[in-house]
N, C-alpha and C positions, 0 to 999 in steps of 0.2 A: 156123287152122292155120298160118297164113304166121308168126306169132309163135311158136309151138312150136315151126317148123321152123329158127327163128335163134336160140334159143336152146339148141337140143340140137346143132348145129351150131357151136355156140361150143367147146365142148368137145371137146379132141382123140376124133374117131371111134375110131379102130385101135385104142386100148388100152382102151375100151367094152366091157364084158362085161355081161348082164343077170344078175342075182341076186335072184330072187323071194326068197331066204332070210330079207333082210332087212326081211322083212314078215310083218305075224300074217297068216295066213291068214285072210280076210274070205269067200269060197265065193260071191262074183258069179259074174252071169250073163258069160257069153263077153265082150260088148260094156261091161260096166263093170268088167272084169278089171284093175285096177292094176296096173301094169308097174313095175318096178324097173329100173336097170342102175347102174352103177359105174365110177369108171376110178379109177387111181391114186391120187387126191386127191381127188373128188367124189363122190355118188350124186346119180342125178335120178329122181327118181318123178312115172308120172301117172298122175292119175285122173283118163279119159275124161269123166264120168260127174259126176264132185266130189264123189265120195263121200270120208267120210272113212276114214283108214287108221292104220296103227301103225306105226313105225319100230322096230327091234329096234336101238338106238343100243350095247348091248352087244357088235354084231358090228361093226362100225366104229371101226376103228384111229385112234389121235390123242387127244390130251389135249383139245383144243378140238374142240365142232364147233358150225359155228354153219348155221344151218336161214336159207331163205327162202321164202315165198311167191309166186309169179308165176299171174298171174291172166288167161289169155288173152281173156280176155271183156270186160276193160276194161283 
């Protein structure tokens, strides 16, 4: 968790809003519930769990957008 927590922390906090919108609804359990949120210029999504998810990339502003993977398990 020490890695999640410096890399969501990299990101200006105060303009951070969560937006489940920009996810297909997948209907986990509470505890594998993929979280979304957003700010300005980024989204970061996680999946507790690693399951996988959907990006609704039509609701995200911007000619480019370019996706990363971070992998806190290694």
């Amino acid at each position: 968790m020490q890695f999640v927590r410096k890399l969501t922390e990299y990101f200006p906090m105060l303009e951070r809003v969560p937006n489940q919108s920009l996810l297909e609804e997948n209907n986990l359990a509470s505890a594998e519930r993929i979280q979304a949120t957003r700010g300005d210029d980024y989204l970061l999504i996680y999946s507790p769990a690693g399951k996988a998810f959907t990006v609704k990339a039509g609701k995200i502003k911007g000619k480019h957008l370019n996706g990363y993977w971070y992998n806190p398990t290694n």
